[in-house]
C-alpha positions in Angstrom: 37.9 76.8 102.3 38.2 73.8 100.2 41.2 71.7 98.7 42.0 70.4 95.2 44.7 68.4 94.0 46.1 67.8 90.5 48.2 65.8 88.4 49.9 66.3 85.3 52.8 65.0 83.6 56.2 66.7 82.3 57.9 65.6 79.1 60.9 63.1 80.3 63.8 65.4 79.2 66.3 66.5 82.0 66.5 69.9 80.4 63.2 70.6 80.1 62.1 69.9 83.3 65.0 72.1 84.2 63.3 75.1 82.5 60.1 74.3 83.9 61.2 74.7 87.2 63.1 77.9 87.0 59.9 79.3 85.0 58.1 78.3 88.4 60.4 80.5 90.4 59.5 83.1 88.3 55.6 83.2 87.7 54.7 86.0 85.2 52.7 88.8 87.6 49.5 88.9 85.1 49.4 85.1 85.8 49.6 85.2 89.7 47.4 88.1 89.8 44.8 85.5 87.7 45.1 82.8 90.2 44.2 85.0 93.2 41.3 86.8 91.3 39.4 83.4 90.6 39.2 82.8 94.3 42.7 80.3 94.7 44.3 81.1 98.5 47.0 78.8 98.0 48.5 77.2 95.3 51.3 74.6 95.2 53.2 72.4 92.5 55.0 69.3 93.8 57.1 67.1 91.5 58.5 63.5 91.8 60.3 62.4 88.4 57.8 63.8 85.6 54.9 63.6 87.6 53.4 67.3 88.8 50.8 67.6 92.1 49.3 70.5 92.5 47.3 71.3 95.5 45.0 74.6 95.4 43.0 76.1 98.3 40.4 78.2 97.5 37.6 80.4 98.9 33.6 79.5 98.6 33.8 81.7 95.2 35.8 79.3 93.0 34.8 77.5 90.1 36.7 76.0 88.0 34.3 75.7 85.0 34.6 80.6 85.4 38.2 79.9 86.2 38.4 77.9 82.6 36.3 80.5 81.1 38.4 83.8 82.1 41.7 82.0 81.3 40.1 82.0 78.0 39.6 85.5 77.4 42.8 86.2 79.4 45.5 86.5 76.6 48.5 86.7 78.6 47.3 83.0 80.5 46.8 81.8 77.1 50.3 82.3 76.2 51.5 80.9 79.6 49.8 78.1 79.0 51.0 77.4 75.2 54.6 78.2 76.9 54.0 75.7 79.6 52.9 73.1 77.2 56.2 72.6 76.2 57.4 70.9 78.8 53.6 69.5 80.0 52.3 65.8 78.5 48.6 64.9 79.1 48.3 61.9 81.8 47.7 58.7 80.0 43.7 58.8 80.7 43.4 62.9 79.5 40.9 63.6 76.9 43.0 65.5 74.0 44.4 68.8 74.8 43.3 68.0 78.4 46.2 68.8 81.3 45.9 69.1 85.1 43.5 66.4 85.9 41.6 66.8 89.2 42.5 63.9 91.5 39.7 62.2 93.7 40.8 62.1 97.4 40.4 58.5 99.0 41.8 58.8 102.2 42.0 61.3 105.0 43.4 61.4 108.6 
């Protein structure tokens, strides 16, 4: 099993991170079930402020480049996503249209 971690940013409105979360206690089925059929075990979302961590764990079968590719085709993740993008900002370094950004790990105990 391996370990990624992301970051993203919200949009710094009180009420929209509001709706964020309470659309994260409520993850649409078709998009769970999506997650678990690209290979991802575990998946959390941490927030401090605006700033989003996710951490997945996933089995030797993930990719993220046929992850990217079956969102794609997937229309009900594409309209979670444009939803989501409401309350999401790219991190100052993203390329356009570009959200979680994988994070390099530099330490580990």
């Amino acid at each position: 099993m391996k370990r990624l971690c992301f970051a993203l940013d919200l949009k710094e409105e009180e009420k929209l991170i509001s709706e964020y979360k309470e659309y994260h206690t409520k993850v649409w089925p078709e998009i769970v079930e999506s997650i678990k059929n690209a290979g991802i075990i575990n998946l959390e979302i941490y927030l401090v402020i605006n700033r989003l961590f996710m951490i997945m764990e996933v089995n030797d079968t993930f990719s993220i480049e046929k992850k990217a590719k079956k969102d794609k085709d997937n229309l009900k993740v594409q309209e979670w996503e444009q939803l989501m993008w409401l309350y999401q900002k790219s991190l100052p370094t993203a390329n356009p249209g570009e959200k979680w950004m994988l994070m390099e790990k530099i330490y580990d105990l």
